[in-house]
MARKE-728266 format. One line per field, with one value per atom (N, C-alpha, C, CB): x, y, z; atom name. Coordinates in pm, whole numbers. Glycine has a CB too. Layout:
<atoms>
c1 (X; ...)
c2 (Y; ...)
c3 (Z; ...)
a (CA; ...)
</atoms>
This chain:
<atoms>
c1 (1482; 1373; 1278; 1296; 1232; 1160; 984; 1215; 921; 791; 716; 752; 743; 676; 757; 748; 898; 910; 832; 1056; 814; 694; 574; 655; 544; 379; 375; 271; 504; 552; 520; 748; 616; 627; 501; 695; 445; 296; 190; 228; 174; 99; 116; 117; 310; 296; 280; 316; 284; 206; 74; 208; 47; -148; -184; -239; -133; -154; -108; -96; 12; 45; -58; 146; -86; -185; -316; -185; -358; -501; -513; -529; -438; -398; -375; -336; -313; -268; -428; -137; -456; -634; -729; -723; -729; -843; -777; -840; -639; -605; -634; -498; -655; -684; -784; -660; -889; -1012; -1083; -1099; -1058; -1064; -1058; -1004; -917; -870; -913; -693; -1050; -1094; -1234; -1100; -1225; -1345; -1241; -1457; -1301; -1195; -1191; -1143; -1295; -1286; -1201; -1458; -1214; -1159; -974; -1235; -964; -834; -758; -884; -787; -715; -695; -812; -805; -753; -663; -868; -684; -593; -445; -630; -408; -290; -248; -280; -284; -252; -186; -433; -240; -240; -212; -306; -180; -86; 71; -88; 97; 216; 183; 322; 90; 44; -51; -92; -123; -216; -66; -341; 33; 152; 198; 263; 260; 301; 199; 316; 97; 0; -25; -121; -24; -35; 100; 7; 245; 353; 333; 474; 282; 259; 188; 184; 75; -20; 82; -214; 161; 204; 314; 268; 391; 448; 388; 461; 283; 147; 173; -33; 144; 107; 220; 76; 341; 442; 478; 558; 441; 460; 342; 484; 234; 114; 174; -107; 222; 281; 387; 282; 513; 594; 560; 722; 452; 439; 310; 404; 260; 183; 301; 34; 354; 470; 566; 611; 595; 721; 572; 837; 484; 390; 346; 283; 298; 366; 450; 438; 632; 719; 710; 806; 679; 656; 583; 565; 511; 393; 265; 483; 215; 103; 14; 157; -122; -182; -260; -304; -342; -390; -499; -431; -496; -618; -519; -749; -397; -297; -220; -193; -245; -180; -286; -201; -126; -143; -212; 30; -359; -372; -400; -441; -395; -369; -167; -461; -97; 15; 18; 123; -7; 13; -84; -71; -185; -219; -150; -305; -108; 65; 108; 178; 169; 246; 268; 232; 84; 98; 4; 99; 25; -2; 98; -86; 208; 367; 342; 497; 403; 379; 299; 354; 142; 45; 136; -64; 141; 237; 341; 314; 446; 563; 457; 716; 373; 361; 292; 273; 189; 159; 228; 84; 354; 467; 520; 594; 524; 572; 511; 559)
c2 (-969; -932; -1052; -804; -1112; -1203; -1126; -1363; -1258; -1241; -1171; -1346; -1142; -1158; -928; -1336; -962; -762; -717; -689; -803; -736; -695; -802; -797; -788; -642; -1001; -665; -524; -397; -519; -408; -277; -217; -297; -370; -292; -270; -343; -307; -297; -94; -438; -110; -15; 156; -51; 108; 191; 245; 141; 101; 116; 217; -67; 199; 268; 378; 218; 469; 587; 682; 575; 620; 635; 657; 546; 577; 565; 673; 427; 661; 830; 971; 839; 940; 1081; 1104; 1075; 1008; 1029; 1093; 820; 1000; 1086; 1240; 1021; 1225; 1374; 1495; 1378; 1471; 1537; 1608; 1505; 1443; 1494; 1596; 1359; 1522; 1662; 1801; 1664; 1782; 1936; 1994; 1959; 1954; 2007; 2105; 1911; 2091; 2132; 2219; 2046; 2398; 2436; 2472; 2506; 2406; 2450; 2306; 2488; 2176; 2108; 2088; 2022; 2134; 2189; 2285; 2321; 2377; 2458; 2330; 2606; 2243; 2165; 2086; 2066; 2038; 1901; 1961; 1814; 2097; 2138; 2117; 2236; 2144; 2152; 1966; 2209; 1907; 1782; 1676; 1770; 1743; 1662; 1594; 1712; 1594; 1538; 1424; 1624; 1435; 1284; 1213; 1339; 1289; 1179; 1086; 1286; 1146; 1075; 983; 1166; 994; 946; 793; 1043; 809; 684; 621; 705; 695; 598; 469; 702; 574; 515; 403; 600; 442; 305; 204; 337; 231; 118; 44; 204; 128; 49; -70; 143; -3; -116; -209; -72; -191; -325; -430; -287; -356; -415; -547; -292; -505; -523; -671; -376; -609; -756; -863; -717; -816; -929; -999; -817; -979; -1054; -1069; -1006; -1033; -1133; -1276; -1057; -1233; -1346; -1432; -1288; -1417; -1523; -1563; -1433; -1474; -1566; -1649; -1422; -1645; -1746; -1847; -1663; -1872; -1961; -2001; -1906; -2007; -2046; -2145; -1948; -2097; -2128; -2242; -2024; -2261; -2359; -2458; -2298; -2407; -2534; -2523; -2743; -2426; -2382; -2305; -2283; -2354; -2244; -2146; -2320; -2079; -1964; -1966; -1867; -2077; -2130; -2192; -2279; -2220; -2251; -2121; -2365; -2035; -1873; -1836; -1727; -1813; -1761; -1618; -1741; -1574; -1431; -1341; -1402; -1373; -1325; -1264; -1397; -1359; -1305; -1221; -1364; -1218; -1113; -992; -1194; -1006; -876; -779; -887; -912; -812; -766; -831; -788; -742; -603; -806; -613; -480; -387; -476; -443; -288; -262; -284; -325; -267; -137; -354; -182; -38; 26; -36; 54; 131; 235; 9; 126; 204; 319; 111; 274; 350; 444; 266; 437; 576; 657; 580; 636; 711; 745; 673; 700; 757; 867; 642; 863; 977; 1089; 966)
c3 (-1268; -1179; -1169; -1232; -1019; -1067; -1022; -992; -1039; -1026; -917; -1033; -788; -672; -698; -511; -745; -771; -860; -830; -1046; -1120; -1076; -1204; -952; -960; -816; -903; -735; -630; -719; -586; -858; -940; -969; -1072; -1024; -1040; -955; -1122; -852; -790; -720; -702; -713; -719; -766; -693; -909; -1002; -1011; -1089; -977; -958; -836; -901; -751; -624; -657; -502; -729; -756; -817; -827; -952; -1036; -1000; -1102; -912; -845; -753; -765; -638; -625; -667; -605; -781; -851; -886; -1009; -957; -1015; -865; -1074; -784; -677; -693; -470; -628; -619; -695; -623; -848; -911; -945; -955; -942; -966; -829; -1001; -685; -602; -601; -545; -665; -652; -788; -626; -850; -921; -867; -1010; -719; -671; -623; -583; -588; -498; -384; -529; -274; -135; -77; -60; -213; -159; -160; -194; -324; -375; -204; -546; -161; -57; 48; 10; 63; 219; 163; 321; 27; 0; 1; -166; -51; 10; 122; 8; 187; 337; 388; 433; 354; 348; 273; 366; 121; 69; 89; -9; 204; 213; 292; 264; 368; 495; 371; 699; 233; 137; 71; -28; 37; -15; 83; -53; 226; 297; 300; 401; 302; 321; 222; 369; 107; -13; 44; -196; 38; 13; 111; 24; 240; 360; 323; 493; 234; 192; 37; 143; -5; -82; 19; -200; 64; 198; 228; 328; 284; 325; 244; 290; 110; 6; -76; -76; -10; -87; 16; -102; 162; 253; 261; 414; 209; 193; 3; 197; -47; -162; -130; -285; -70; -66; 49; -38; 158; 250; 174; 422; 136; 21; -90; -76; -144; -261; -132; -393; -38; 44; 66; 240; 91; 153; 30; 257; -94; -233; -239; -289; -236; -253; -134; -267; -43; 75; -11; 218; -88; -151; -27; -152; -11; 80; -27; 218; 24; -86; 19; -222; -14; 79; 183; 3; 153; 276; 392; 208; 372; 480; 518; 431; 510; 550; 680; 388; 752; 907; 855; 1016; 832; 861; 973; 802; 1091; 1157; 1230; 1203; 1111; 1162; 1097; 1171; 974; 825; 897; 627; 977; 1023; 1094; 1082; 1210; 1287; 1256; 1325; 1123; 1047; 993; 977; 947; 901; 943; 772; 1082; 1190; 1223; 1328; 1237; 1247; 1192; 1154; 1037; 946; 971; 822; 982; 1063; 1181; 1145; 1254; 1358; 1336; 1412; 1269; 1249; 1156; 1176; 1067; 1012; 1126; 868; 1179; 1291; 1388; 1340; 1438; 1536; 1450; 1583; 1296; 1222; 1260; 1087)
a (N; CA; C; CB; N; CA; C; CB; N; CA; C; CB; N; CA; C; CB; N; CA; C; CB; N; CA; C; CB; N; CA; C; CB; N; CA; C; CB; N; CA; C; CB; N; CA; C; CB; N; CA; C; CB; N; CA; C; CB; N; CA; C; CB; N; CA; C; CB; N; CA; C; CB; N; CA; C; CB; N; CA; C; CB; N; CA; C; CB; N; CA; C; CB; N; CA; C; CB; N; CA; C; CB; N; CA; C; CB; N; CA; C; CB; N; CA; C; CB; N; CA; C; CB; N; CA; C; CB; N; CA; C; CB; N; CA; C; CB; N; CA; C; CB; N; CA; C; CB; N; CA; C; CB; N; CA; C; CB; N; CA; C; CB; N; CA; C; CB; N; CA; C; CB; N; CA; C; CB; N; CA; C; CB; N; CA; C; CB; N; CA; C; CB; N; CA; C; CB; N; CA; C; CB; N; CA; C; CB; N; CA; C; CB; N; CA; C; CB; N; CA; C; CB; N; CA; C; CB; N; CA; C; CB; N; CA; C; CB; N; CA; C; CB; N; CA; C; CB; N; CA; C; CB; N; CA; C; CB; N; CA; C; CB; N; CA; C; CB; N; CA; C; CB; N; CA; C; CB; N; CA; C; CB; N; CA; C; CB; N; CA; C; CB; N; CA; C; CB; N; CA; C; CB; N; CA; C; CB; N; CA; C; CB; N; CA; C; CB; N; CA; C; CB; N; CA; C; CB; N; CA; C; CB; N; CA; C; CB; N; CA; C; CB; N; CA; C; CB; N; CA; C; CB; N; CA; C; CB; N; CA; C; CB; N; CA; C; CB; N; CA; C; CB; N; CA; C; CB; N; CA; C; CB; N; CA; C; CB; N; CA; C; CB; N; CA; C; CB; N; CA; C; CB; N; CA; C; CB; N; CA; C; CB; N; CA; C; CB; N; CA; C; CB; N; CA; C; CB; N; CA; C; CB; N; CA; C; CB; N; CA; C; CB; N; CA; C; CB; N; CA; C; CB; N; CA; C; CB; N; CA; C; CB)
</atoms>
């Protein structure tokens, strides 16, 4: 496994976790507990999209890296394109 999947894995842990936590602590209230039902499947779906995001803003900083570019030479406006793509396709969902 190299570096640019560890830091994927964890990042996407963090995002699971960080989630599971809001979720919880919410649905410790309970008028809010009934809506978050209703809607727990689009709060998962978006985590999972932001983890996507997440996963193409580190591998396109690790290839611009590997170029020998540091981050002040990163196109961000392409990396934004990018990930309004994903934006997109989850909202066509």
């Amino acid at each position: 496994m190299n570096k640019v999947d560890v830091l994927c894995d964890m990042d996407r842990e963090m995002m699971l976790e960080f989630s599971g936590l809001c979720v919880r602590r919410l649905n410790a209230h309970l008028p809010l507990k009934l809506f978050l039902s209703l809607f727990q499947h689009f709060l998962d779906a978006n985590v999972l999209k932001e983890i996507e995001k997440n996963r193409l803003i580190i591998e396109h900083a690790a290839a611009g890296f590997e170029r020998g570019r540091n981050s002040a030479g990163m196109d961000v406006n392409e990396l934004f394109e990018i990930t309004k793509k994903v934006d997109k396709e989850f909202l066509n969902k």
